[in-house]
mmCIF file as gemmi writes it, N, C-alpha and C atoms, coordinates in Angstrom:
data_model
loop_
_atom_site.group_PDB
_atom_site.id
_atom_site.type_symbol
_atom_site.label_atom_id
_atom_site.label_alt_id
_atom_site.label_comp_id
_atom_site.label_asym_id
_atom_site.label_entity_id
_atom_site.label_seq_id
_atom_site.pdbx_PDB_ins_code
_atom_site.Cartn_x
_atom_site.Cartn_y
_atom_site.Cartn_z
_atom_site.occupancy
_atom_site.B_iso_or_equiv
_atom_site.pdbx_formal_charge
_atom_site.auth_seq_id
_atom_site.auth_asym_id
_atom_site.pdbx_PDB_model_num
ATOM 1 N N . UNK Axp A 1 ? 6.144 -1.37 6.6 1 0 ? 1 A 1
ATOM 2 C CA . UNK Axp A 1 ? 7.252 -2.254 6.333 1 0 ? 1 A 1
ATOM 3 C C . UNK Axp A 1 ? 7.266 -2.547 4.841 1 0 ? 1 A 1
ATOM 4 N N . UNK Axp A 2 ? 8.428 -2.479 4.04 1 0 ? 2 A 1
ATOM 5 C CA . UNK Axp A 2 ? 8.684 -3.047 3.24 1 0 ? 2 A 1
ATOM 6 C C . UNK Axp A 2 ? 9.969 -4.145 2.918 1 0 ? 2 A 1
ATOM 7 N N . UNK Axp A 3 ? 9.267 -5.097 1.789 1 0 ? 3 A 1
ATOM 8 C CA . UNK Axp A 3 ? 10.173 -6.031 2.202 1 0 ? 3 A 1
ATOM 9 C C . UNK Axp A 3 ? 10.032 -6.734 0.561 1 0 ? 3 A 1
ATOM 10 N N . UNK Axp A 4 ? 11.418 -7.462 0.495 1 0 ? 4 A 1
ATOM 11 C CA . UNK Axp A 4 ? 11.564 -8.116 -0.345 1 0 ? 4 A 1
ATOM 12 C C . UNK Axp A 4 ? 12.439 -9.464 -0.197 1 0 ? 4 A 1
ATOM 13 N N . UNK Axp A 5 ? 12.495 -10.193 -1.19 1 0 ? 5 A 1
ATOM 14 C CA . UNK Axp A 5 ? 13.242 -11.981 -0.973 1 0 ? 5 A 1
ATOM 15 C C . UNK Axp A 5 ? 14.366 -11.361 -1.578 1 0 ? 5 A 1
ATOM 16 N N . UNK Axp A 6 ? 14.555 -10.535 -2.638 1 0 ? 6 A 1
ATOM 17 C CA . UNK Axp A 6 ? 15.876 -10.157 -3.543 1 0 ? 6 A 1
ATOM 18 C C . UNK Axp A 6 ? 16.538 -9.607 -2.525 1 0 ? 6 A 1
ATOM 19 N N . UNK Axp A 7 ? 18.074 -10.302 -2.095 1 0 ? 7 A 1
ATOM 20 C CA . UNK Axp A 7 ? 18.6 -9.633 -0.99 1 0 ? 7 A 1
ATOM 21 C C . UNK Axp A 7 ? 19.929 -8.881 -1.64 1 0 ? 7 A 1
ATOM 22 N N . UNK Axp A 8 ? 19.928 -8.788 -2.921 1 0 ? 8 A 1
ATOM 23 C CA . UNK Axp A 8 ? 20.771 -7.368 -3.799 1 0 ? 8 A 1
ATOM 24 C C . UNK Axp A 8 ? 20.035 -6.185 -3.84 1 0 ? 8 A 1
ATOM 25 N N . UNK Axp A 9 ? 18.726 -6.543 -2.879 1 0 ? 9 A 1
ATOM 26 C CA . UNK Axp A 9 ? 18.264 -4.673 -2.994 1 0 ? 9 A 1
ATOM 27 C C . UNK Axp A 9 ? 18.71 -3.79 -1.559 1 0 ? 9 A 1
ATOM 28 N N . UNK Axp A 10 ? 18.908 -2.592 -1.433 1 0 ? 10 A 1
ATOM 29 C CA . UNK Axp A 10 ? 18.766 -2.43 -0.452 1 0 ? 10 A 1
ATOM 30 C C . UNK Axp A 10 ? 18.225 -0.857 -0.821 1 0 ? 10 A 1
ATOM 31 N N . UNK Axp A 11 ? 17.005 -1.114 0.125 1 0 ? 11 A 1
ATOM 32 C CA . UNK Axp A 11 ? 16.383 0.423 0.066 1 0 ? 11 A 1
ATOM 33 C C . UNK Axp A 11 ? 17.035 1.426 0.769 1 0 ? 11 A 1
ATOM 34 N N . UNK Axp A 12 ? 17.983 1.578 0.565 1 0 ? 12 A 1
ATOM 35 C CA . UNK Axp A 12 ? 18.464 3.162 1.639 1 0 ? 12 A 1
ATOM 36 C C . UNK Axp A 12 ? 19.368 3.509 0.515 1 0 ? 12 A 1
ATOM 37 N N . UNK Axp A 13 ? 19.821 2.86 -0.648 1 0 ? 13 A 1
ATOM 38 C CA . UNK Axp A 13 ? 20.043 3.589 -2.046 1 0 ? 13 A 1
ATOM 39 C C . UNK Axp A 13 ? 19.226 3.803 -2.976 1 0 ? 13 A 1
ATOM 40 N N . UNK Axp A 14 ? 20.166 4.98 -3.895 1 0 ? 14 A 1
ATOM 41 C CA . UNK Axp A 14 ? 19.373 5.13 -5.184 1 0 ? 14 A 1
ATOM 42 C C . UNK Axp A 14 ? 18.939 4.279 -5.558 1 0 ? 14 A 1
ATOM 43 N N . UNK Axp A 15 ? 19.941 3.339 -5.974 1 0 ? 15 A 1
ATOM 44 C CA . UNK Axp A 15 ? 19.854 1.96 -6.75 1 0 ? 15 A 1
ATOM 45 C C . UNK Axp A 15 ? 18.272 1.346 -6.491 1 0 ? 15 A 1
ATOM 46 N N . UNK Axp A 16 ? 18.246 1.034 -5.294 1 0 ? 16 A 1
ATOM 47 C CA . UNK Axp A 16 ? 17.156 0.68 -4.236 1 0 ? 16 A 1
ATOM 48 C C . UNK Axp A 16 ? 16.193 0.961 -4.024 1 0 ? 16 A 1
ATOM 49 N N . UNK Axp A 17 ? 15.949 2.483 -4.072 1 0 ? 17 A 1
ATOM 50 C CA . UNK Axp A 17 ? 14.567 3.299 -4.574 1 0 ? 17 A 1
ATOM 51 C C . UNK Axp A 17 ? 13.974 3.356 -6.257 1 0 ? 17 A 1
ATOM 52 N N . UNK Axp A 18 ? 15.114 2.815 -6.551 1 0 ? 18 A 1
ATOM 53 C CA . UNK Axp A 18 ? 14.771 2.975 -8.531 1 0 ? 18 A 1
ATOM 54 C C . UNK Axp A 18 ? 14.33 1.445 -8.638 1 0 ? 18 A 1
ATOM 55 N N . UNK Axp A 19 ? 14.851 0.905 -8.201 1 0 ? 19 A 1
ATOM 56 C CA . UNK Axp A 19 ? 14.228 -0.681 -7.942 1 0 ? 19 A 1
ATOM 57 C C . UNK Axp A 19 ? 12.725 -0.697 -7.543 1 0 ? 19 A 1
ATOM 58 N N . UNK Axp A 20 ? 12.605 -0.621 -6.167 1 0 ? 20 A 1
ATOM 59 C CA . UNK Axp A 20 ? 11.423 -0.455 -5.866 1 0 ? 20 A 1
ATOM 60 C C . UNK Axp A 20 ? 10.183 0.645 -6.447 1 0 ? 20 A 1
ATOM 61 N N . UNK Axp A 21 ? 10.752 1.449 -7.151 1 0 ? 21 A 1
ATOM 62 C CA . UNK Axp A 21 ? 9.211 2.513 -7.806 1 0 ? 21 A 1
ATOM 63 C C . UNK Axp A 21 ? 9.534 1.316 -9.136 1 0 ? 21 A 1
ATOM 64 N N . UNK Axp A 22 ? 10.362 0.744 -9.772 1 0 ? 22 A 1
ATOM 65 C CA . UNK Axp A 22 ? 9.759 0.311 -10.502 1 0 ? 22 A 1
ATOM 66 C C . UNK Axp A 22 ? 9.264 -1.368 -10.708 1 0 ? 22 A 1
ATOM 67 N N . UNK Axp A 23 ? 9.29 -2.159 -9.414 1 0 ? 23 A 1
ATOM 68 C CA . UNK Axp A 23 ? 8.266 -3.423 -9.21 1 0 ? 23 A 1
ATOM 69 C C . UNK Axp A 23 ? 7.923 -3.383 -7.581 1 0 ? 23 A 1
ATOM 70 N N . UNK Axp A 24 ? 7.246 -1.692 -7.244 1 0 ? 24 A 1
ATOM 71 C CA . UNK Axp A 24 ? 6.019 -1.72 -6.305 1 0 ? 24 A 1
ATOM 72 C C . UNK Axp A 24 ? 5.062 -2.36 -6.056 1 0 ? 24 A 1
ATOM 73 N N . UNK Axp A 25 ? 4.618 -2.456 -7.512 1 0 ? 25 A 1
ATOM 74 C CA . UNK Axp A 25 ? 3.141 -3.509 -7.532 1 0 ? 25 A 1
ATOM 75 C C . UNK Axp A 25 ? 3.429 -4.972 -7.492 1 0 ? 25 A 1
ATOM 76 N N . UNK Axp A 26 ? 4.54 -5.481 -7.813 1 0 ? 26 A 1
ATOM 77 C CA . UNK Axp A 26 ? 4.711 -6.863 -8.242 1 0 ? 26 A 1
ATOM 78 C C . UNK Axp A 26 ? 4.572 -7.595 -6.885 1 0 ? 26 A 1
ATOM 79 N N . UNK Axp A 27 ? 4.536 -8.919 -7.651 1 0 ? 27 A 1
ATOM 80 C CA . UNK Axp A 27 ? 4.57 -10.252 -6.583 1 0 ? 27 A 1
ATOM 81 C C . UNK Axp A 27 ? 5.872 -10.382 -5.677 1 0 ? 27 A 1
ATOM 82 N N . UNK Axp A 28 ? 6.979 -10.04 -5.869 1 0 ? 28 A 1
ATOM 83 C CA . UNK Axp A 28 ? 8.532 -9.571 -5.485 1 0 ? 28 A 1
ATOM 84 C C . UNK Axp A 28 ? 8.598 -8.448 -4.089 1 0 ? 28 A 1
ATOM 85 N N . UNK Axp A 29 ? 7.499 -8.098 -3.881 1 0 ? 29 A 1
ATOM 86 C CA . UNK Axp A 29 ? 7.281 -6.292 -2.898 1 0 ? 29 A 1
ATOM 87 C C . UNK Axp A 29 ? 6.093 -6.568 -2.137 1 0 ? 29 A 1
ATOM 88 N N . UNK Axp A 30 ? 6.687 -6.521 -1.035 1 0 ? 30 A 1
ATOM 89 C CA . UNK Axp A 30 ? 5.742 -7.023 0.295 1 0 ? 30 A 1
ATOM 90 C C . UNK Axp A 30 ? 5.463 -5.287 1.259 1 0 ? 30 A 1
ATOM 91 N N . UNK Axp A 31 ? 4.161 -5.196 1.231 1 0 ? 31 A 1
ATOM 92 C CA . UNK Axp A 31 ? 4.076 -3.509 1.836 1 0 ? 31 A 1
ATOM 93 C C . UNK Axp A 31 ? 2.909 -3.837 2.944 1 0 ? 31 A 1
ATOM 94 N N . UNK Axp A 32 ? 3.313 -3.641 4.013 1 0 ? 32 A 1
ATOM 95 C CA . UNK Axp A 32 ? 2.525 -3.728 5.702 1 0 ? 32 A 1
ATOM 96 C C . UNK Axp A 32 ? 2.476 -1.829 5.973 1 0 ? 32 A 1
ATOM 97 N N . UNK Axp A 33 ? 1.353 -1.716 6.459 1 0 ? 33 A 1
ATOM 98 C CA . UNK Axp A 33 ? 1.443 -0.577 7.126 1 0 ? 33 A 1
ATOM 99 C C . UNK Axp A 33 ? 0.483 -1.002 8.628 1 0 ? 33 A 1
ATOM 100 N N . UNK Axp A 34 ? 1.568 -0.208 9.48 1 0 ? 34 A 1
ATOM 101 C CA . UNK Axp A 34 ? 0.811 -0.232 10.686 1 0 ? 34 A 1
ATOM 102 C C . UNK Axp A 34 ? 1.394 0.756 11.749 1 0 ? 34 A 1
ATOM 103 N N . UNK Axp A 35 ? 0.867 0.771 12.922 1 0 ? 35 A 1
ATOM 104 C CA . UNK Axp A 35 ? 1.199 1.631 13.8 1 0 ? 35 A 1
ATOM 105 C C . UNK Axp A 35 ? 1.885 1.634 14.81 1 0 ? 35 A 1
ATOM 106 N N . UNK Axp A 36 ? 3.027 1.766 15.787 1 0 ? 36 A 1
ATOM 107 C CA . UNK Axp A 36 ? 3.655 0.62 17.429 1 0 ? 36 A 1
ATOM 108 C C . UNK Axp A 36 ? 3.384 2.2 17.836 1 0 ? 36 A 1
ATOM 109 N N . UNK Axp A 37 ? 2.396 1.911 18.984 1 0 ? 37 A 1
ATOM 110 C CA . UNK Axp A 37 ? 2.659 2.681 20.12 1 0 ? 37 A 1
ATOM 111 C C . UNK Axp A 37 ? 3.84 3.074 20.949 1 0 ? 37 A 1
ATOM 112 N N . UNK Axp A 38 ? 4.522 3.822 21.302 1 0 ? 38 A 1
ATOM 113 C CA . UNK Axp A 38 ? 5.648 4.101 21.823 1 0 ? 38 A 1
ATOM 114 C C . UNK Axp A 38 ? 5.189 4.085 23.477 1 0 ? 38 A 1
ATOM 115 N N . UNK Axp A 39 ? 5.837 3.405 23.909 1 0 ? 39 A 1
ATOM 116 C CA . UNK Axp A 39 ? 6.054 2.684 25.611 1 0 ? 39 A 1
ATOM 117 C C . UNK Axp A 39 ? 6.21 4.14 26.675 1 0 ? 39 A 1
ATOM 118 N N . UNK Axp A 40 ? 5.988 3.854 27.807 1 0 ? 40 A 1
ATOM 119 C CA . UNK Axp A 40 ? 6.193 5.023 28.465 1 0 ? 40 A 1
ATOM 120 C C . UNK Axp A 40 ? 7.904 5.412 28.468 1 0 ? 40 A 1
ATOM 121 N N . UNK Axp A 41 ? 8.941 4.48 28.288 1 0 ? 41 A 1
ATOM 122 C CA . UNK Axp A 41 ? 10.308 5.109 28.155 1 0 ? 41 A 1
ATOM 123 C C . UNK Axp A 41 ? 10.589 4.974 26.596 1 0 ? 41 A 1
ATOM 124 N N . UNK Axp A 42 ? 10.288 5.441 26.125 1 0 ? 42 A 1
ATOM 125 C CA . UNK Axp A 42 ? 10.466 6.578 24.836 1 0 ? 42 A 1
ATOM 126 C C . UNK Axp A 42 ? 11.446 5.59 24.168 1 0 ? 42 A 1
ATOM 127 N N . UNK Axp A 43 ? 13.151 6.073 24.607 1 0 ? 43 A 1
ATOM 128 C CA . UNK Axp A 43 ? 13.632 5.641 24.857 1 0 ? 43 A 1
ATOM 129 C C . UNK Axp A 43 ? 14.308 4.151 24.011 1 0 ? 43 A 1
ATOM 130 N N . UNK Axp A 44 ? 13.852 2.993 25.257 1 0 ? 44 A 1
ATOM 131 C CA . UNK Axp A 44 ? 14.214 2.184 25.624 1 0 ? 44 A 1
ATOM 132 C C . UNK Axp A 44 ? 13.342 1.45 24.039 1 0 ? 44 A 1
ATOM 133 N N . UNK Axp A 45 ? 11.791 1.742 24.022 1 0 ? 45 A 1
ATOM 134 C CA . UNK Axp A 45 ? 11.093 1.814 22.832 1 0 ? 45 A 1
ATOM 135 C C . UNK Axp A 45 ? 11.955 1.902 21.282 1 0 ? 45 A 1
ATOM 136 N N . UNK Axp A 46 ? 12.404 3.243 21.274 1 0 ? 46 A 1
ATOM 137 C CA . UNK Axp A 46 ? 13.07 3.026 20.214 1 0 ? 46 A 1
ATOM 138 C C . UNK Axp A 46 ? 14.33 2.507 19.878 1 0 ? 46 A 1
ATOM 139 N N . UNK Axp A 47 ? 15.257 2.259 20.944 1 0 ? 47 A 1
ATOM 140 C CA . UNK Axp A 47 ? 16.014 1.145 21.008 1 0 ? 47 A 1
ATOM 141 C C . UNK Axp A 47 ? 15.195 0.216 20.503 1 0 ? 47 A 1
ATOM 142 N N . UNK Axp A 48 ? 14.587 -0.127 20.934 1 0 ? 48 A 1
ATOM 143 C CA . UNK Axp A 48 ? 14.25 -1.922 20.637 1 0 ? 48 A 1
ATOM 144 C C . UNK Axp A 48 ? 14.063 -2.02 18.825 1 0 ? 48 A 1
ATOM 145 N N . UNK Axp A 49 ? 13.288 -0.976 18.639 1 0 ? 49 A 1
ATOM 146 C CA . UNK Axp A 49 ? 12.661 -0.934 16.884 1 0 ? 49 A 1
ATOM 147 C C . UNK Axp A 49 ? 14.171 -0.704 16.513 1 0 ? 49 A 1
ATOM 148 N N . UNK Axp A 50 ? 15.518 0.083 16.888 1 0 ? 50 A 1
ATOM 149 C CA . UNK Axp A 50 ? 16.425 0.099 16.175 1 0 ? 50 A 1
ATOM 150 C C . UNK Axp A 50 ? 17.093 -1.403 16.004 1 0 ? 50 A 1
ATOM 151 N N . UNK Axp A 51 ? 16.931 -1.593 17.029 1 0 ? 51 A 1
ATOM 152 C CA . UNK Axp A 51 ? 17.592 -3.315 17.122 1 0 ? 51 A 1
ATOM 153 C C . UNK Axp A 51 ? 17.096 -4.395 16.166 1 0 ? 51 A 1
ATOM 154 N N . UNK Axp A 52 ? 15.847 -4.32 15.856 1 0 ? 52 A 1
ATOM 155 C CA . UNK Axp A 52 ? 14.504 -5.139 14.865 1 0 ? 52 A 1
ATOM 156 C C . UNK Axp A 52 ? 14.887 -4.356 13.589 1 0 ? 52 A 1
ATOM 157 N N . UNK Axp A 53 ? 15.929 -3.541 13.015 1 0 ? 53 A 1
ATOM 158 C CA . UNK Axp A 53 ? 16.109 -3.255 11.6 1 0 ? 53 A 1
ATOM 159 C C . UNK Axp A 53 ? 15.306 -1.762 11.26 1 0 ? 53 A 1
ATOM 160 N N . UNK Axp A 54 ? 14.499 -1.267 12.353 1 0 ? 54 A 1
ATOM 161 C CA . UNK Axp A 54 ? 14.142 0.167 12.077 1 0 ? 54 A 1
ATOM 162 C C . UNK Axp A 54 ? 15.144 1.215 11.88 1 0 ? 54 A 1
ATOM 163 N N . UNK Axp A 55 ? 14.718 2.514 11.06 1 0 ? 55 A 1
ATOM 164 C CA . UNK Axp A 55 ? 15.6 3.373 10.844 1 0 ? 55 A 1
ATOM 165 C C . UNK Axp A 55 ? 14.223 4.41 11.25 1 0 ? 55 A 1
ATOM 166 N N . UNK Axp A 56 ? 15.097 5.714 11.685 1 0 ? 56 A 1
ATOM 167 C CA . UNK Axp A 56 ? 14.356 6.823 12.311 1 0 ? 56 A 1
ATOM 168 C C . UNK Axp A 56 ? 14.795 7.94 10.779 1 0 ? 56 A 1
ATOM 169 N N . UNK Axp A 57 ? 13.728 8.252 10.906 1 0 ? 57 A 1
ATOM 170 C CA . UNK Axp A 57 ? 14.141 9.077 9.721 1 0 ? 57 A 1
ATOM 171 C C . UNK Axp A 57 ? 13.192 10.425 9.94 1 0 ? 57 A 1
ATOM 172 N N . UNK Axp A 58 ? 13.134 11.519 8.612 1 0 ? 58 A 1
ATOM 173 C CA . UNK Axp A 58 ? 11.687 12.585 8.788 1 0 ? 58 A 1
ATOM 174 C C . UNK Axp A 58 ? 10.571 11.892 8.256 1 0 ? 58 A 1
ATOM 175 N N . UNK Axp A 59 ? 10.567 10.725 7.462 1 0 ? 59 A 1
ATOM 176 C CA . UNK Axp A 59 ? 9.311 10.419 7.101 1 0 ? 59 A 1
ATOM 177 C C . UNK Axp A 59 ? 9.429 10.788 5.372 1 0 ? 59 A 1
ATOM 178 N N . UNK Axp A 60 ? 10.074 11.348 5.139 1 0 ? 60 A 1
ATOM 179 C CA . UNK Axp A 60 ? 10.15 12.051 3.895 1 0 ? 60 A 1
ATOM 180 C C . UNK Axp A 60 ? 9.725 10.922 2.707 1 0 ? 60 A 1
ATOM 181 N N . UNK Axp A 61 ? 10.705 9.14 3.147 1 0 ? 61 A 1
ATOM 182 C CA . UNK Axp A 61 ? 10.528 8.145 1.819 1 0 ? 61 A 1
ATOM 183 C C . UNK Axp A 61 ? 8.975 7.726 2.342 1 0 ? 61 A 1
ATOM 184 N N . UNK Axp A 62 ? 9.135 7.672 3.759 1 0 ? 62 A 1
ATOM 185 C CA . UNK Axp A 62 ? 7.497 7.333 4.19 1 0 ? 62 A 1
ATOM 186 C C . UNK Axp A 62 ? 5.733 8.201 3.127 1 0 ? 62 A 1
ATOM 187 N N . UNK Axp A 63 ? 6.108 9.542 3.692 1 0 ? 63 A 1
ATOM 188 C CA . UNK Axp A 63 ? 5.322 10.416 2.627 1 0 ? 63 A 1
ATOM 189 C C . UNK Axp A 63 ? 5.156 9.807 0.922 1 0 ? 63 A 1
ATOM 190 N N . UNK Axp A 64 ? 6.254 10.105 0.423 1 0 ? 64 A 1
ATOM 191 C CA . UNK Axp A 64 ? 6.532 9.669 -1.066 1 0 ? 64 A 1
ATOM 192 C C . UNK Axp A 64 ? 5.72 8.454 -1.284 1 0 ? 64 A 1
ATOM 193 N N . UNK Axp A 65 ? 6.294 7.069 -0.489 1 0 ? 65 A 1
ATOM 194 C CA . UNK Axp A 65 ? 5.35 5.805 -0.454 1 0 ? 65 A 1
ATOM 195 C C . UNK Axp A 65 ? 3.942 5.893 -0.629 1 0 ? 65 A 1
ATOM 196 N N . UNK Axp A 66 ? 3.305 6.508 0.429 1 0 ? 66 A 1
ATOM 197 C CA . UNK Axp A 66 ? 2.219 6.873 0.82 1 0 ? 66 A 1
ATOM 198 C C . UNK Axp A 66 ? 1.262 7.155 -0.844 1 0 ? 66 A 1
ATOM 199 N N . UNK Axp A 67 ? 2.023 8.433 -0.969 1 0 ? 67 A 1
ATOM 200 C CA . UNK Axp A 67 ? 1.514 9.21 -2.066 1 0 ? 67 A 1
ATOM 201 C C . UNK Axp A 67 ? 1.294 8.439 -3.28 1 0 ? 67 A 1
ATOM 202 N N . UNK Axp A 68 ? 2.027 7.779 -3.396 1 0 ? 68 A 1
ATOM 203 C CA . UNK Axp A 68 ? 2.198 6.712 -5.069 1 0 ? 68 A 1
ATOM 204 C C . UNK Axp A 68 ? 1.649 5.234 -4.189 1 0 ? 68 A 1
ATOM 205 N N . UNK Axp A 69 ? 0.96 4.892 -3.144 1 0 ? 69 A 1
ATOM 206 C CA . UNK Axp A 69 ? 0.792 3.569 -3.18 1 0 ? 69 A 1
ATOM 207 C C . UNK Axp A 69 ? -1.026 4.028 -3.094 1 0 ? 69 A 1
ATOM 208 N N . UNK Axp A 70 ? -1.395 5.537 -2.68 1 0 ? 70 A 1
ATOM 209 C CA . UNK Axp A 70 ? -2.791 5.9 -2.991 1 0 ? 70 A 1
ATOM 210 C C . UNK Axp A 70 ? -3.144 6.648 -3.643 1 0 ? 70 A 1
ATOM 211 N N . UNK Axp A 71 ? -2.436 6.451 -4.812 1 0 ? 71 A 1
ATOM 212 C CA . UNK Axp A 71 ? -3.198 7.293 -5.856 1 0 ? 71 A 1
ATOM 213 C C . UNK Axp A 71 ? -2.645 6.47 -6.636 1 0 ? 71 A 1
């Protein structure tokens, strides 16, 4: 999860990704990582995470994150 109080950002733009690589580290950028098991109806599961503000994606901004928040 990432998260911020500035509600003029929105990460699913450029704008938004140029924002965030450049105050990642700051006091402003809230970063959770964790795992949800997916329920026996699949499904119904990812309904719910879509409903809670999840987006399904390849992972691709996930990777990138990853890469620049460990190293």
């Amino acid at each position: 999860v990432i998260n911020t109080q500035n509600k003029q950002v929105d990460f699913l733009t450029k704008d938004g990704i140029n924002w965030l690589s450049e105050n990642l580290f700051s006091d402003v950028v809230e970063i959770k990582k964790g795992k949800k098991d997916i329920s026996q109806d699949r499904n119904t599961s990812l309904f719910s995470i879509i409903k809670q503000g999840g987006i399904i994606s390849k992972g691709e901004l996930f990777s990138k994150l990853e890469h620049l928040i460990n190293n």
